[in-house]
C-alpha positions in Angstrom: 0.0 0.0 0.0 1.5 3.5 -1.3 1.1 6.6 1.2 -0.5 9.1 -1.4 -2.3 12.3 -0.8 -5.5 10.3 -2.2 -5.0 7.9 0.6 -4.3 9.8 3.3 -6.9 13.0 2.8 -10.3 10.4 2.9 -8.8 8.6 5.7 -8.8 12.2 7.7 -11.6 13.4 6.1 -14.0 10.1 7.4 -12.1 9.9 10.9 -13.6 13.5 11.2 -16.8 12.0 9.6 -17.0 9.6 12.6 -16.0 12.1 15.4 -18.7 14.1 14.5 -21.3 11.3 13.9 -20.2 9.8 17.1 -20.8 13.0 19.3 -23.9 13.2 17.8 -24.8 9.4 19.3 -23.3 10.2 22.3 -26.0 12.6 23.0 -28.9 10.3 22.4 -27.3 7.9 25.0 -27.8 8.4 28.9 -25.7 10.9 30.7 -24.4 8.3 33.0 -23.0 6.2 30.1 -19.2 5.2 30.4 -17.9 6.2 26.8 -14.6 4.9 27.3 -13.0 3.8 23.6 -16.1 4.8 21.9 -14.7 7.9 19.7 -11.1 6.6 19.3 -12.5 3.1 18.2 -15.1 4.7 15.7 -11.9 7.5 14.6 -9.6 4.7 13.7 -12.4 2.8 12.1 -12.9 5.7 10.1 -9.9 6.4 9.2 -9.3 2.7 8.0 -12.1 2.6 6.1 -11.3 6.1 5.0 -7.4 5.1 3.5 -8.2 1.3 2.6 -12.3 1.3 0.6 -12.3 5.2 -0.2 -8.5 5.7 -0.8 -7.8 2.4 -3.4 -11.1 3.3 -5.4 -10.2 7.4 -6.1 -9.0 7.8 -10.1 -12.0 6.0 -11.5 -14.2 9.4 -12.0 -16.7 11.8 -10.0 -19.8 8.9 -10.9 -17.9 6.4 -8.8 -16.8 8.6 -6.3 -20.1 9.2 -5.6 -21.4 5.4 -4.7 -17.7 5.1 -3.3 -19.1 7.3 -0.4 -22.2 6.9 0.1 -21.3 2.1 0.7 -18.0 3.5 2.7 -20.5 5.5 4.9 -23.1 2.7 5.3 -19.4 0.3 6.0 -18.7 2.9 8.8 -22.2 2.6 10.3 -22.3 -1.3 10.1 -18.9 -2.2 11.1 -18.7 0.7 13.8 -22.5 -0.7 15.9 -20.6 -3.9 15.4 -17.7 -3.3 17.0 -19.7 -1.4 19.9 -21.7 -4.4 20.3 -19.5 -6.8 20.5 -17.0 -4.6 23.3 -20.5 -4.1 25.2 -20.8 -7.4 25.6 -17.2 -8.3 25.8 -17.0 -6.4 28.9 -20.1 -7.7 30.3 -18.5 -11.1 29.9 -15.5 -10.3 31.8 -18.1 -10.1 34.6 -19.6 -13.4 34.2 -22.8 -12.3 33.4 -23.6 -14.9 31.2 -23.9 -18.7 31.7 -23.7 -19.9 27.9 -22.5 -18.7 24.5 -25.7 -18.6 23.2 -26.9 -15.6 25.8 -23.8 -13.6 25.5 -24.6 -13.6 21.3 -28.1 -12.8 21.7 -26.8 -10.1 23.9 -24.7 -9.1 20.9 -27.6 -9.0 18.4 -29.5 -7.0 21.4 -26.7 -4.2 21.6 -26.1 -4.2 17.8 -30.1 -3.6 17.1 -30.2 -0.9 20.3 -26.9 0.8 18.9 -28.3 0.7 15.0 -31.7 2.4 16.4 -29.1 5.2 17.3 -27.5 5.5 14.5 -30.1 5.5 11.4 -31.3 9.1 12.9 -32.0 11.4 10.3 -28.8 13.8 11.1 -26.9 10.5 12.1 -27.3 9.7 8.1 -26.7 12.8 6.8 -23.4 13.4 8.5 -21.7 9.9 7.7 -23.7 9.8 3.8 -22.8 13.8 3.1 -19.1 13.3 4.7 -18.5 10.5 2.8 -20.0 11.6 -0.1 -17.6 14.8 0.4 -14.4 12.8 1.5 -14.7 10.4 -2.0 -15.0 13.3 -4.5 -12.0 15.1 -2.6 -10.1 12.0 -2.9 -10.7 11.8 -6.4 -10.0 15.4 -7.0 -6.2 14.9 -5.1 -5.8 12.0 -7.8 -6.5 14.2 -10.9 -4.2 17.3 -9.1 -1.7 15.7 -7.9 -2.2 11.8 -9.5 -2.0 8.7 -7.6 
């Protein structure tokens, strides 16, 4: 993998695209919530997403850069209430809250549907859709400036 300007600009451009979509969950969430890795886990999901999906895609024209953005947004949303679920429950388990496997992944599916409730709100969407939108034609603009 090549460090290029067309890498590196979506994967800053979606890690802001998840700091701002995950203050705006953190406010729908209870004020007595322990956030603890929730907006570094989210940035550097963003960011991976942002370098890897967004940044080996930019050169094939504005049309693609379009749908680039809008499925990297919609891979940020899934694998991010994934990832949340499954440390919710993964410090649960370190408890001993559960007494089989199968209640601790029902938990997970729990968390995941209570955590994807959060994020398909209206303003939710239209940050992580218009930023990634946003972040996939920049990247294709730094290819045809400054090339790949």
């Amino acid at each position: 993998m090549m460090y290029s300007f067309s890498r590196l600009l979506p994967a800053a451009g979606f890690a802001a695209t998840a700091l701002v979509a995950s203050v705006f969950v953190k406010g729908l969430l209870p004020q007595d919530t322990v956030f603890g890795l929730f907006l570094p886990l989210n940035m550097g999901l963003g960011a991976l997403l942002g370098f890897v999906f967004v940044g080996r895609r930019a050169g094939q024209g504005y049309g693609v850069a379009l749908g680039v953005g809008l499925t990297a947004g919609v891979l940020l949303l899934f694998w991010a209430v994934a990832l949340q679920a499954l440390w919710a429950v993964f410090e649960k388990s370190l408890g001993g809250v559960f007494p089989s496997l199968n209640s601790a992944l029902s938990d997970i599916a729990d968390h995941a549907i209570a955590y994807a409730g959060l994020v398909t709100q209206p303003y939710v969407l239209a940050v992580v859709g218009g930023g990634g939108v946003f972040c996939a034609l920049l990247a294709e603009a730094m290819v045809r400036v400054f090339g790949r």
